[in-house]
N, CA and C atoms of all chains as a GROMACS GRO file, in nm:
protein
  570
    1UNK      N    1   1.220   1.157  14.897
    1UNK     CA    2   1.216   1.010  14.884
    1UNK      C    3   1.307   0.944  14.987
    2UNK      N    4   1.252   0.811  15.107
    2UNK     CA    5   1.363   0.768  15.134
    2UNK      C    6   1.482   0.704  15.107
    3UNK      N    7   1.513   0.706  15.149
    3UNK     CA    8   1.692   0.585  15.118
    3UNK      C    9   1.637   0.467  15.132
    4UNK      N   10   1.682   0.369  15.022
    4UNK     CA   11   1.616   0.249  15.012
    4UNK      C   12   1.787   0.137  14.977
    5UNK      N   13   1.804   0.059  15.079
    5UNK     CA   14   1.947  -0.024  15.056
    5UNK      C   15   1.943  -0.201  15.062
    6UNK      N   16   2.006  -0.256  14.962
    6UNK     CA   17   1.994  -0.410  14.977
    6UNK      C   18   2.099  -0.496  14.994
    7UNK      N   19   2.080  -0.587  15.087
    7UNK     CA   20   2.152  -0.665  15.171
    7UNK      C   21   2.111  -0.758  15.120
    8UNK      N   22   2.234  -0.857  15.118
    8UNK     CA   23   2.198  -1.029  15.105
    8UNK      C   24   2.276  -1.104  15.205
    9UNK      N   25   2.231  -1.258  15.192
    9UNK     CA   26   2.338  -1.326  15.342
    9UNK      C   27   2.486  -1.313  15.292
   10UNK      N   28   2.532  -1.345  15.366
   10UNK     CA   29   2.720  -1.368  15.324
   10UNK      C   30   2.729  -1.428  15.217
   11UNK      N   31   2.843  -1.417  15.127
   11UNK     CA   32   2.868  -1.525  15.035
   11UNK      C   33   2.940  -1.622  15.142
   12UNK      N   34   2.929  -1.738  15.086
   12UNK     CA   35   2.971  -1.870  15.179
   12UNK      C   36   2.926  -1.888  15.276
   13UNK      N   37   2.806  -1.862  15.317
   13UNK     CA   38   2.702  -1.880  15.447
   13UNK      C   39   2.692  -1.999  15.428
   14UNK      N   40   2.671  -2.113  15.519
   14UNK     CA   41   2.663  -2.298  15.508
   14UNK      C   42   2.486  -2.273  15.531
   15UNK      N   43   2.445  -2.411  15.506
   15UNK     CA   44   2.267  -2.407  15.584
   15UNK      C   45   2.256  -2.420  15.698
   16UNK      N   46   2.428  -2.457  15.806
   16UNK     CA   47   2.378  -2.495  15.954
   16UNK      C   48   2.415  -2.309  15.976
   17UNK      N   49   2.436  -2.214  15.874
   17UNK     CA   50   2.455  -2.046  15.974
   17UNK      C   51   2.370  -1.980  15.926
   18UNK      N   52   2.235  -2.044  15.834
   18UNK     CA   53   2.146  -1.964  15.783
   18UNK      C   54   2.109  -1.881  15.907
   19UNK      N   55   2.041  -1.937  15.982
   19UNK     CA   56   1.918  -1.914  16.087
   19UNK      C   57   2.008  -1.792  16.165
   20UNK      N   58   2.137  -1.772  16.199
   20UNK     CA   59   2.196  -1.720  16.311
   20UNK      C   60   2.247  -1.648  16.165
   21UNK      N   61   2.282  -1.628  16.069
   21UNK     CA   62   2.340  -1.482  16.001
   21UNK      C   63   2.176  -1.404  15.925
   22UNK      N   64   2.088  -1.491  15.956
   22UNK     CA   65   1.928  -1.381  15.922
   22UNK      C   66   1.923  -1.323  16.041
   23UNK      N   67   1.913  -1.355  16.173
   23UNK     CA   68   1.915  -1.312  16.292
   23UNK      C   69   1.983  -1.157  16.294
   24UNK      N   70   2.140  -1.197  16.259
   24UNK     CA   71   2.218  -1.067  16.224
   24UNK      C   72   2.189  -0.972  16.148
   25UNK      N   73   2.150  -1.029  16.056
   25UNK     CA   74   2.078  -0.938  15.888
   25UNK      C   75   1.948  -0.845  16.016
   26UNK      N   76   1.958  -0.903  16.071
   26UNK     CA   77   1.796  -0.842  16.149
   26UNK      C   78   1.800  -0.792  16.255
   27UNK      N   79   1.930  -0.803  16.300
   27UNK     CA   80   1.996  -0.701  16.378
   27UNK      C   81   2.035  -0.606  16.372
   28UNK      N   82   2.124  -0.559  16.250
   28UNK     CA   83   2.145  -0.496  16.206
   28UNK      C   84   2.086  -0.390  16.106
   29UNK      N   85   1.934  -0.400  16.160
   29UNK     CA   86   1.861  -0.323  15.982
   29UNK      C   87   1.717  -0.268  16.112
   30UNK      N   88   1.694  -0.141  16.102
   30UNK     CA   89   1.641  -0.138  16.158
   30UNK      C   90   1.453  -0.176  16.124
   31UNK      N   91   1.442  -0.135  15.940
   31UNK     CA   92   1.346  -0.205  15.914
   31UNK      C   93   1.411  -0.256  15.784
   32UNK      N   94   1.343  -0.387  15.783
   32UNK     CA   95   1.429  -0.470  15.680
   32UNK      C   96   1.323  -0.573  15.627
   33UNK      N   97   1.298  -0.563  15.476
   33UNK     CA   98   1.218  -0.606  15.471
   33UNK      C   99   1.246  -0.768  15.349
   34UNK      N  100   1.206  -0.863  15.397
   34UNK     CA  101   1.272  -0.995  15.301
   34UNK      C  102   1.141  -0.995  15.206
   35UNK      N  103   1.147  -1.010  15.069
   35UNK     CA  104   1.079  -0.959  14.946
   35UNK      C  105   1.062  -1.042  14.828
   36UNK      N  106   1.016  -1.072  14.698
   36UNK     CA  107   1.052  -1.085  14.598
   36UNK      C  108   1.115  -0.968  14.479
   37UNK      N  109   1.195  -0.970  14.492
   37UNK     CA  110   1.292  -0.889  14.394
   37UNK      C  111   1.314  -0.793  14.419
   38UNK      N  112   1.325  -0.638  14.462
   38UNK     CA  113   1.391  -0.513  14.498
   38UNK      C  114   1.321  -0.424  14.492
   39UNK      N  115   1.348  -0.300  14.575
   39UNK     CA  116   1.263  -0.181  14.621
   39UNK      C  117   1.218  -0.139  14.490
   40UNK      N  118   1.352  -0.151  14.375
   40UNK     CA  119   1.299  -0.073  14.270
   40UNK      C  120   1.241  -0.141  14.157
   41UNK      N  121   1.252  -0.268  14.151
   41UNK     CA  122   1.162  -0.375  14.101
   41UNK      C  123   1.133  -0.483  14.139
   42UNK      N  124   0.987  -0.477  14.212
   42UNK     CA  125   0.952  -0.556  14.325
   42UNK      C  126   0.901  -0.676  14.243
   43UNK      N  127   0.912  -0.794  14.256
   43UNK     CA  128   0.875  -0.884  14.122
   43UNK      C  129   0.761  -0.982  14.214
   44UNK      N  130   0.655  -0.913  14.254
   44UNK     CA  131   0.565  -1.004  14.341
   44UNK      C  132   0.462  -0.857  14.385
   45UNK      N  133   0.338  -0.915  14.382
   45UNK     CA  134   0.215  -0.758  14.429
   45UNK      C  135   0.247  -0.736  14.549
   46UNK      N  136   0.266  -0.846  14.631
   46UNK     CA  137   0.295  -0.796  14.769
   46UNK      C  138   0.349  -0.733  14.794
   47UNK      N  139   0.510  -0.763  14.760
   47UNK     CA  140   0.560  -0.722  14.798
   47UNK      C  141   0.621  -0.529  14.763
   48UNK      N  142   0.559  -0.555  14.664
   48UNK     CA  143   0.534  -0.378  14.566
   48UNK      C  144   0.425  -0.342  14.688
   49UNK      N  145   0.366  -0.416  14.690
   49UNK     CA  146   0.265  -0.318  14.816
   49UNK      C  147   0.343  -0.265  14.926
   50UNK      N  148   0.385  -0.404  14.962
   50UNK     CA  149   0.462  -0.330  15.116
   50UNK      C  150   0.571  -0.175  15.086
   51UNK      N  151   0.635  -0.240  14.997
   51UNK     CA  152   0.746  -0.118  14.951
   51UNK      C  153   0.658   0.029  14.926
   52UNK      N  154   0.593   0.016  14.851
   52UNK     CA  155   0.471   0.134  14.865
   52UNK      C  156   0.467   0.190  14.988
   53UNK      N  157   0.435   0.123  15.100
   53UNK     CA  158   0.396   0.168  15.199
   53UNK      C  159   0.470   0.235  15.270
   54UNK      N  160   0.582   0.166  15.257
   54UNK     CA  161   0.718   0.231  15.342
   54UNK      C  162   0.736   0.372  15.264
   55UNK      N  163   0.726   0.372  15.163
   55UNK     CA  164   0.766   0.482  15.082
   55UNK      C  165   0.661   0.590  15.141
   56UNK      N  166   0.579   0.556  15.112
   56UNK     CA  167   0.502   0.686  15.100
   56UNK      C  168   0.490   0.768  15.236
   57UNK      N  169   0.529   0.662  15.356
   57UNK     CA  170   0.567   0.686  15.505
   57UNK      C  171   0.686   0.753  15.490
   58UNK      N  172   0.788   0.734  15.428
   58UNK     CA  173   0.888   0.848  15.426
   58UNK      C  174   0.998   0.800  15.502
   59UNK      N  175   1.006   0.648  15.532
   59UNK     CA  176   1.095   0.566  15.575
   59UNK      C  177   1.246   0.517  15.481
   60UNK      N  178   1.321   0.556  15.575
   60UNK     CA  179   1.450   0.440  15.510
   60UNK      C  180   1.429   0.292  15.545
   61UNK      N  181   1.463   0.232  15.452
   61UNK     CA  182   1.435   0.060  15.473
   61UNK      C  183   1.536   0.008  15.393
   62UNK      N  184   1.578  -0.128  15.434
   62UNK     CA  185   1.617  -0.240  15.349
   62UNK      C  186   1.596  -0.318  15.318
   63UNK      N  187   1.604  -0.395  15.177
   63UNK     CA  188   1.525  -0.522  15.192
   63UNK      C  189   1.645  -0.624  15.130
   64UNK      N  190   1.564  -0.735  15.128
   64UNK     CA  191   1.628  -0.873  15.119
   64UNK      C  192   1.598  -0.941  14.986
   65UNK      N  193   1.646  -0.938  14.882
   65UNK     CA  194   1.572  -1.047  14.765
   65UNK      C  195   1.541  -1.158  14.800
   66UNK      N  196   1.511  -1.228  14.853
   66UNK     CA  197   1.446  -1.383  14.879
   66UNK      C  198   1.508  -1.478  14.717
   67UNK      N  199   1.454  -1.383  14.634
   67UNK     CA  200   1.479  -1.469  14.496
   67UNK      C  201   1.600  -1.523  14.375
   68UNK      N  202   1.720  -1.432  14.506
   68UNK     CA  203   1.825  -1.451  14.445
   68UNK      C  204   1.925  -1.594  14.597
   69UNK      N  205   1.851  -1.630  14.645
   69UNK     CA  206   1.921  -1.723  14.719
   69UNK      C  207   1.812  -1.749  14.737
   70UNK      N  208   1.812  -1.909  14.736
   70UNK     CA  209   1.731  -2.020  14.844
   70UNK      C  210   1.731  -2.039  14.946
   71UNK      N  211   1.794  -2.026  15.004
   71UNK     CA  212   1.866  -2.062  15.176
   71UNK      C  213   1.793  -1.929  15.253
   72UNK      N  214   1.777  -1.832  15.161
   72UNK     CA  215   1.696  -1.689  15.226
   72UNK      C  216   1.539  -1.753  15.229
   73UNK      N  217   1.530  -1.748  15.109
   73UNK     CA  218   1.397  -1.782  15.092
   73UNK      C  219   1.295  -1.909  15.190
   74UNK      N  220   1.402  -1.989  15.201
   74UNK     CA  221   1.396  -2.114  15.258
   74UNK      C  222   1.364  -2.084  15.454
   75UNK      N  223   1.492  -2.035  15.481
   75UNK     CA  224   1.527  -2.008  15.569
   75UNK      C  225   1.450  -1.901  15.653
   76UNK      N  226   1.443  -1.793  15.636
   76UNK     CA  227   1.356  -1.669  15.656
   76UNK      C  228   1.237  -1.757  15.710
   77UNK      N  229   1.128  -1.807  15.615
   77UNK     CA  230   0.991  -1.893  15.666
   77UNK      C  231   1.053  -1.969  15.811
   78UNK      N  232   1.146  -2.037  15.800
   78UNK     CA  233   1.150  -2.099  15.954
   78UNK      C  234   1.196  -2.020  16.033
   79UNK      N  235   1.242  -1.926  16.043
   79UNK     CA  236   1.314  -1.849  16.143
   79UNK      C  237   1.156  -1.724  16.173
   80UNK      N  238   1.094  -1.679  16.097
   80UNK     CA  239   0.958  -1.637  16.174
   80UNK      C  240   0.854  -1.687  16.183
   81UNK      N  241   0.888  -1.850  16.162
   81UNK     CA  242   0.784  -1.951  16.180
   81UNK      C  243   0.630  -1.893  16.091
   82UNK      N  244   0.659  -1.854  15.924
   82UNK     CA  245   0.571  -1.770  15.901
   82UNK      C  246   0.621  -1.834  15.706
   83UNK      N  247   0.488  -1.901  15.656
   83UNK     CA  248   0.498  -1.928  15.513
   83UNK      C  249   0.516  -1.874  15.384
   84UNK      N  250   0.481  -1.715  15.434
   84UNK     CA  251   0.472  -1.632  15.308
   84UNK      C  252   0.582  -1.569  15.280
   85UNK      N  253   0.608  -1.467  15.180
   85UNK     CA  254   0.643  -1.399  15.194
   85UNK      C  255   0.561  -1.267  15.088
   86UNK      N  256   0.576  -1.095  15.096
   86UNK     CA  257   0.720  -1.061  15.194
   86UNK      C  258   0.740  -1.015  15.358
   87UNK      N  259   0.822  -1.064  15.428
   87UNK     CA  260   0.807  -1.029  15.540
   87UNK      C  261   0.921  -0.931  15.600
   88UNK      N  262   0.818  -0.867  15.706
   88UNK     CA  263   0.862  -0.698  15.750
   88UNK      C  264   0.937  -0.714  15.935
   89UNK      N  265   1.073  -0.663  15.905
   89UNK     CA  266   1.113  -0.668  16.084
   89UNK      C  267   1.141  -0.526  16.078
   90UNK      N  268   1.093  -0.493  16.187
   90UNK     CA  269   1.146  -0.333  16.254
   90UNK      C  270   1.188  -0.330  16.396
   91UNK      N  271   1.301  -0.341  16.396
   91UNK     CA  272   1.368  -0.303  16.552
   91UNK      C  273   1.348  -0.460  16.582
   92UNK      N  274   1.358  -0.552  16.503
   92UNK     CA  275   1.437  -0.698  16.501
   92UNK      C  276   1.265  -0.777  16.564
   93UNK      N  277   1.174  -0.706  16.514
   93UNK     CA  278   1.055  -0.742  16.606
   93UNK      C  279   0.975  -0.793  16.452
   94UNK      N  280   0.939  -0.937  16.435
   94UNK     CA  281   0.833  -0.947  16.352
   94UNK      C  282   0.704  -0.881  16.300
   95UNK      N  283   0.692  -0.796  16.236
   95UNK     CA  284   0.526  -0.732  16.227
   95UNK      C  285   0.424  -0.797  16.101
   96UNK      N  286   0.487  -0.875  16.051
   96UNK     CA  287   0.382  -0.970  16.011
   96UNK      C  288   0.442  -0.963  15.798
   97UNK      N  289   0.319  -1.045  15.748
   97UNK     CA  290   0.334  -1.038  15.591
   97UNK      C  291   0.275  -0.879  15.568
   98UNK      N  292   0.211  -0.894  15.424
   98UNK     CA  293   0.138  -0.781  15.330
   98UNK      C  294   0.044  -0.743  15.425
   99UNK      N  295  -0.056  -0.861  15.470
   99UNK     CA  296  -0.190  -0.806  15.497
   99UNK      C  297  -0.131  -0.703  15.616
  100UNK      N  298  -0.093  -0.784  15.686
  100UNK     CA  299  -0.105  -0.743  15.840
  100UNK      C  300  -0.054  -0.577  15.849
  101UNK      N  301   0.072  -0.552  15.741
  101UNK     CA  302   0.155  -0.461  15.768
  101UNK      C  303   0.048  -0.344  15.685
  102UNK      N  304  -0.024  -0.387  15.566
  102UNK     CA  305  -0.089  -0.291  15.494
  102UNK      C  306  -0.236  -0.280  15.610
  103UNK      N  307  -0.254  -0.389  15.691
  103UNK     CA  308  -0.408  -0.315  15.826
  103UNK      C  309  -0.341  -0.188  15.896
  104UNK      N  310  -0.211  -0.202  15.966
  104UNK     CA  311  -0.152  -0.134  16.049
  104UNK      C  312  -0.139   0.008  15.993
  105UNK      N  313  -0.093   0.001  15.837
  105UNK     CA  314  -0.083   0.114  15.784
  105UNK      C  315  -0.225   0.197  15.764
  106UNK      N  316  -0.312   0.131  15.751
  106UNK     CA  317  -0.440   0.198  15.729
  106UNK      C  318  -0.507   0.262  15.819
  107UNK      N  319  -0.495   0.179  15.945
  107UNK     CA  320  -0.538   0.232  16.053
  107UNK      C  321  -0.456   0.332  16.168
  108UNK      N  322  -0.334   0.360  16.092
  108UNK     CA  323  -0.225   0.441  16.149
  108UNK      C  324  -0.136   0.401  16.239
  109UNK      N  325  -0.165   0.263  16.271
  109UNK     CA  326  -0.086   0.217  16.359
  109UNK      C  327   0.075   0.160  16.322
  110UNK      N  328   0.144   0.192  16.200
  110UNK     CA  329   0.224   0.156  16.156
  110UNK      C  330   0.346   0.277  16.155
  111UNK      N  331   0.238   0.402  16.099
  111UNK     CA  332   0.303   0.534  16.116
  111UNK      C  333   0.312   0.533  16.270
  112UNK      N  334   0.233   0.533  16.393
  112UNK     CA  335   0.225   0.602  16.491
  112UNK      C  336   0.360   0.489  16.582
  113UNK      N  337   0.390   0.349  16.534
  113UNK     CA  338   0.498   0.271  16.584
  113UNK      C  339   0.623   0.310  16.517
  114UNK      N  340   0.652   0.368  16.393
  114UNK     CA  341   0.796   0.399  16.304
  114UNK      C  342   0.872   0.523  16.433
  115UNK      N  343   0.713   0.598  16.456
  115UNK     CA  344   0.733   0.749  16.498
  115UNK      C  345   0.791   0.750  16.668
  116UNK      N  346   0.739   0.610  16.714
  116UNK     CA  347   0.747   0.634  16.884
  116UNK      C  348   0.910   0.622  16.880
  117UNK      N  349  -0.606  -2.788  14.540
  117UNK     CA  350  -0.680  -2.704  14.652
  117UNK      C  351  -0.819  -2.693  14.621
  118UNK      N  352  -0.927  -2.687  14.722
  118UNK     CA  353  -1.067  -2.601  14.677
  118UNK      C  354  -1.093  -2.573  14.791
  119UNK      N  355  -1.196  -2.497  14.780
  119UNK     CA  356  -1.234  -2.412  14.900
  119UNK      C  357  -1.296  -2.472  15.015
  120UNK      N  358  -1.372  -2.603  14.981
  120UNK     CA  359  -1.405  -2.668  15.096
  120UNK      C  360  -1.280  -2.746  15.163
  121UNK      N  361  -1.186  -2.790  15.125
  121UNK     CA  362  -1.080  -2.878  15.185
  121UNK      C  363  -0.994  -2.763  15.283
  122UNK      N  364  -0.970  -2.610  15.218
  122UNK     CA  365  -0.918  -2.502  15.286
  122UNK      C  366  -1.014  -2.473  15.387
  123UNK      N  367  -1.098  -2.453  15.391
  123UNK     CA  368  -1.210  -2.435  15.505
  123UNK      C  369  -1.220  -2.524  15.609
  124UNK      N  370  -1.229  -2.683  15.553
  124UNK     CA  371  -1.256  -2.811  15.612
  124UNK      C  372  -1.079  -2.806  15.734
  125UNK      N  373  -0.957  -2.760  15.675
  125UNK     CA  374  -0.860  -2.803  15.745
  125UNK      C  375  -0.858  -2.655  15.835
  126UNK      N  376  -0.889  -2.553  15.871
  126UNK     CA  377  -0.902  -2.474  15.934
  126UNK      C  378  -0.916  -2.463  16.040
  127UNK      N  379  -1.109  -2.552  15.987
  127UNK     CA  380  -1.229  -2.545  16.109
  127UNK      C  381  -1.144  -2.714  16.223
  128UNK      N  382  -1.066  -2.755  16.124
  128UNK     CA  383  -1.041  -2.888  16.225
  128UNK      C  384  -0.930  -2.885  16.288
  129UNK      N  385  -0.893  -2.722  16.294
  129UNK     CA  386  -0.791  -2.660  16.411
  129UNK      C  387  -0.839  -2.614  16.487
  130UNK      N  388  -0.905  -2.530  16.436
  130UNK     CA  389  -0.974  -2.410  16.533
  130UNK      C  390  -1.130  -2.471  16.535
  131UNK      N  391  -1.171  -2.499  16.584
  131UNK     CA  392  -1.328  -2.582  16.598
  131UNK      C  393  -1.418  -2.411  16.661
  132UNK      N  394  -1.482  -2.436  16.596
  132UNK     CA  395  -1.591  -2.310  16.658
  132UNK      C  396  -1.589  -2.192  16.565
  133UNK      N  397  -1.503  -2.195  16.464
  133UNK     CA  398  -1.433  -2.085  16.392
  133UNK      C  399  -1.534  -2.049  16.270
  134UNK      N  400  -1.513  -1.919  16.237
  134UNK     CA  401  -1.622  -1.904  16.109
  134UNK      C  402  -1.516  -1.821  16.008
  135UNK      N  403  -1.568  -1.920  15.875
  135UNK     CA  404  -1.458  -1.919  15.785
  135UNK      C  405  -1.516  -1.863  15.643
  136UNK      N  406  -1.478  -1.812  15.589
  136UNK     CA  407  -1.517  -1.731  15.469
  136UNK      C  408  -1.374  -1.766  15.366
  137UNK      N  409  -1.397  -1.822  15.253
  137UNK     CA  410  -1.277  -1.847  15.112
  137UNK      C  411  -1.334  -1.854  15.027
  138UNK      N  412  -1.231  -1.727  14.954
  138UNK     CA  413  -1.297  -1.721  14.832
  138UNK      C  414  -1.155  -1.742  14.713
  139UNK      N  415  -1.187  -1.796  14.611
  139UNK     CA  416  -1.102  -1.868  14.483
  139UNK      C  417  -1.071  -1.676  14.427
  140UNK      N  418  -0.998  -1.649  14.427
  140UNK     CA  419  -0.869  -1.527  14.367
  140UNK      C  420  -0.879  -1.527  14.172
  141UNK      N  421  -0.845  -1.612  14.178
  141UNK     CA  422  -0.830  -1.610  14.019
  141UNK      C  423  -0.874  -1.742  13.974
  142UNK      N  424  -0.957  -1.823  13.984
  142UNK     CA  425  -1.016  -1.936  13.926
  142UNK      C  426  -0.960  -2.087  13.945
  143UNK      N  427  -0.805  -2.047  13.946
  143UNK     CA  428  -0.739  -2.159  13.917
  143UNK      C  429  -0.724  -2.266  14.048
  144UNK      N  430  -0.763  -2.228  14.132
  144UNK     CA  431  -0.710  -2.315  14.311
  144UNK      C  432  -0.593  -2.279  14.343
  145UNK      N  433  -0.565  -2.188  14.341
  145UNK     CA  434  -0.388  -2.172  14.404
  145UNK      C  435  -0.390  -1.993  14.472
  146UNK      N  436  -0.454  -1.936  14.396
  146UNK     CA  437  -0.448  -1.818  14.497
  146UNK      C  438  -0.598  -1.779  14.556
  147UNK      N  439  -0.598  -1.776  14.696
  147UNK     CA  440  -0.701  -1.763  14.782
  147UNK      C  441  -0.706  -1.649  14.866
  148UNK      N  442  -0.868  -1.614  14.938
  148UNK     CA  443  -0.837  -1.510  15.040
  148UNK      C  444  -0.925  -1.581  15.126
  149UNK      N  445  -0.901  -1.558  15.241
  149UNK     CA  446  -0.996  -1.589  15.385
  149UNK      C  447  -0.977  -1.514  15.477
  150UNK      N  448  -1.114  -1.519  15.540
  150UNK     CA  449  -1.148  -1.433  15.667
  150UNK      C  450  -1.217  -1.533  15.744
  151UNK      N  451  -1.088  -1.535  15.817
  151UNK     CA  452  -1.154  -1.639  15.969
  151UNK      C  453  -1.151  -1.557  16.108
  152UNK      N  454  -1.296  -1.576  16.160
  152UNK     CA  455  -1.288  -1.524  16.327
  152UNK      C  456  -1.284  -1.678  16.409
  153UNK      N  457  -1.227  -1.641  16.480
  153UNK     CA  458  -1.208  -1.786  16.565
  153UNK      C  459  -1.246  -1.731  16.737
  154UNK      N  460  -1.302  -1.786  16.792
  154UNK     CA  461  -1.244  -1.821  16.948
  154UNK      C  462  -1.128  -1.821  16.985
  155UNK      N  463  -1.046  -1.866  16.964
  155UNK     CA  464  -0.920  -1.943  17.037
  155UNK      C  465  -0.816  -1.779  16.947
  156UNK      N  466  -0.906  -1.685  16.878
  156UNK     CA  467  -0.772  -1.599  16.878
  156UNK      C  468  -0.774  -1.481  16.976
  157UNK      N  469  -0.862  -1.499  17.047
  157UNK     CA  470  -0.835  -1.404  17.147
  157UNK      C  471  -0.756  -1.381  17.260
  158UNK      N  472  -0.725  -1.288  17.266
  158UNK     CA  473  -0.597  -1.247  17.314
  158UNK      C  474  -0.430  -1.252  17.253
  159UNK      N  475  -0.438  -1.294  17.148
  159UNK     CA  476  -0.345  -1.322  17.019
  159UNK      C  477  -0.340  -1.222  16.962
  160UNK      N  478  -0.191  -1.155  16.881
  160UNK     CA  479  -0.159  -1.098  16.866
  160UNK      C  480  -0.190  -1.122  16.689
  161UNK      N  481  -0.230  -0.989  16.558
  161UNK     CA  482  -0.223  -1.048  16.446
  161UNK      C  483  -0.170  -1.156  16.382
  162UNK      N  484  -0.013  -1.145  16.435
  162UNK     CA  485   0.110  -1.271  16.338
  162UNK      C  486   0.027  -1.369  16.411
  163UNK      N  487   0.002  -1.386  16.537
  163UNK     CA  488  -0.014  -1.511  16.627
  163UNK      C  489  -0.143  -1.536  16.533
  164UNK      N  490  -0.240  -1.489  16.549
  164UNK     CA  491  -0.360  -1.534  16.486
  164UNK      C  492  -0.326  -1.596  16.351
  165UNK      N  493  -0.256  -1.538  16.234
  165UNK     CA  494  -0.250  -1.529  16.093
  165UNK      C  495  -0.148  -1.672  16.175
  166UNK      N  496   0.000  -1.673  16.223
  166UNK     CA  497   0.046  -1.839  16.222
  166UNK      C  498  -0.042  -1.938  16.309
  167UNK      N  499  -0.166  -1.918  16.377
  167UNK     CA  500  -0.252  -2.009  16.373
  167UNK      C  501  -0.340  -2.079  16.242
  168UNK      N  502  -0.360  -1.991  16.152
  168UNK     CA  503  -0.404  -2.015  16.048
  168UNK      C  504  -0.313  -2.084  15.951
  169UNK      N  505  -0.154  -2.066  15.905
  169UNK     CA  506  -0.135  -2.087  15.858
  169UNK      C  507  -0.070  -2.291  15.893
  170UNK      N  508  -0.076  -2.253  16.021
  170UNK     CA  509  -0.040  -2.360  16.116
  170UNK      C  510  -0.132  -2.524  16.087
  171UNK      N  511  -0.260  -2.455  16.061
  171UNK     CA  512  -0.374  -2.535  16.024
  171UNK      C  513  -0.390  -2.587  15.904
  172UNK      N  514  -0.334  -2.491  15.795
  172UNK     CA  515  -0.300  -2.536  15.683
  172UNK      C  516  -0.196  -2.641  15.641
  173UNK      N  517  -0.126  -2.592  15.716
  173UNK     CA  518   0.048  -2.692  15.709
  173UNK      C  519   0.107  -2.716  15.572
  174UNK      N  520   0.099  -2.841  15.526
  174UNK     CA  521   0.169  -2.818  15.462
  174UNK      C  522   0.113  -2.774  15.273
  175UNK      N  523  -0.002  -2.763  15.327
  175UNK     CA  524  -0.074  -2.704  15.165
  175UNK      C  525   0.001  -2.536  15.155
  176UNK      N  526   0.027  -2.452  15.224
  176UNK     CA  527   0.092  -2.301  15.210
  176UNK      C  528   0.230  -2.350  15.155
  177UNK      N  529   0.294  -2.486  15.157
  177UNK     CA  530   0.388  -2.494  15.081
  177UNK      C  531   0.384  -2.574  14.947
  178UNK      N  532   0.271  -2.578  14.907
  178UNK     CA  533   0.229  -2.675  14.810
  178UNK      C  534   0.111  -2.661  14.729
  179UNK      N  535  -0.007  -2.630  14.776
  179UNK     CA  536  -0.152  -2.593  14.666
  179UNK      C  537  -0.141  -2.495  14.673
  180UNK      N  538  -0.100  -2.382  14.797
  180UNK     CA  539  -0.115  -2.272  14.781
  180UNK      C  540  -0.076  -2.147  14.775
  181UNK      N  541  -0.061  -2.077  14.646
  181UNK     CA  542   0.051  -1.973  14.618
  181UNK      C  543   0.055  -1.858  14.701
  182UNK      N  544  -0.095  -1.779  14.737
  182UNK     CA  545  -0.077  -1.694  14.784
  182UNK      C  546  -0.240  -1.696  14.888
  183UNK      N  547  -0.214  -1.628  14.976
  183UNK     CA  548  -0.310  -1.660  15.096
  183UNK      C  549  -0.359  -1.503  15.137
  184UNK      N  550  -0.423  -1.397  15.118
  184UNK     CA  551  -0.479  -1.309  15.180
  184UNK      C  552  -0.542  -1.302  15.256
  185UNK      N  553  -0.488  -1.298  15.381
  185UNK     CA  554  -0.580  -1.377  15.529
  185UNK      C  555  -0.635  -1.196  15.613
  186UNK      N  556  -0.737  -1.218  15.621
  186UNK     CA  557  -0.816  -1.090  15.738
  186UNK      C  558  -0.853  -1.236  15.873
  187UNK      N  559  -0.803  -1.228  15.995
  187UNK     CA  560  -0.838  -1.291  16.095
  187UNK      C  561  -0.901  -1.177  16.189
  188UNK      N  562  -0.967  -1.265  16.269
  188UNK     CA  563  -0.997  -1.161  16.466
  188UNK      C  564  -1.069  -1.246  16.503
  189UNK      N  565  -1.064  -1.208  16.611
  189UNK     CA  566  -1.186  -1.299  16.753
  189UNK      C  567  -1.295  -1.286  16.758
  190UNK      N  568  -1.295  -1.421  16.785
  190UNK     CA  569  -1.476  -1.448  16.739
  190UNK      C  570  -1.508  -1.411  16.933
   0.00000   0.00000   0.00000
């Protein structure tokens, strides 16, 4: 099973250091995934999907609760200019929501990018 | 939300586009669509999918809960 670890923003993060301490969060994680509720109880289908996926790939990941701060939840959508959630960075590079990340996985292109 | 107003604000981004929505669970709030467009070619998935959602504006923060989007080039 992989290692699965959760990160949240700083305590005392303001709304003008959201955008530049997610940046960091996303710097620092090599896949990191912002979610509704946690690897081990994902409280949204999506986002149980995505976690699925990673899993069964055999990946370490981290994710982000979205649902325990607003300013994440909030924030995250403007910073990948992207409405949904849950959303997936690997190597600080956007790869999209559920759908996109569960096409990639199907068609192997998700395994064959973790692997390069 | 209904399916023609989600369709209707799409096609009046992307003009030429062929749009497929279908109602999820009955209620107007969770949807899926499959749009091929013109204008996504050469666009990358996210790029395509934030064209779409781009078109929507501000209904993805408001009618609509959840969006299962399949896009590609028309």
């Amino acid at each position: 099973m992989p290692q699965t670890s959760e990160i949240r923003l700083p305590a005392g993060t303001a709304l003008t250091q959201v955008q530049a301490a997610l940046g960091k969060m996303i710097q620092d994680h090599e896949i990191l995934i912002f979610m509704k509720g946690s690897a081990m109880l994902p409280q949204c289908g999506f986002s149980a999907q995505v976690v699925e996926i990673f899993k069964r790939l055999d990946k370490d990941f981290t994710t982000c609760n979205v649902l325990e701060n607003e300013l994440v939840r909030d924030g995250i959508k403007t910073f990948s200019n992207w409405p949904t959630l849950p959303q997936i960075f690997y190597k600080q590079k956007f790869l999209g929501g559920c759908d996109i990340v569960t096409a990639m996985y199907q068609n192997g292109e998700l395994e064959a990018l973790l692997q390069a | 939300m209904n399916l023609a107003e989600i369709k209707a604000k799409i096609i009046a981004q992307l003009p030429g586009a062929q749009v497929e929505v279908e109602d999820l669970n009955g209620h107007g709030d969770h949807f899926s669509a499959q749009v091929a467009a013109p204008q996504f070619n050469g666009k990358s998935l996210v790029e395509q999918h934030q064209m779409v959602y781009a078109a929507l504006g501000e209904a993805m923060r408001t009618g609509i809960h959840a969006l299962a989007l399949e896009t590609k080039p028309l």
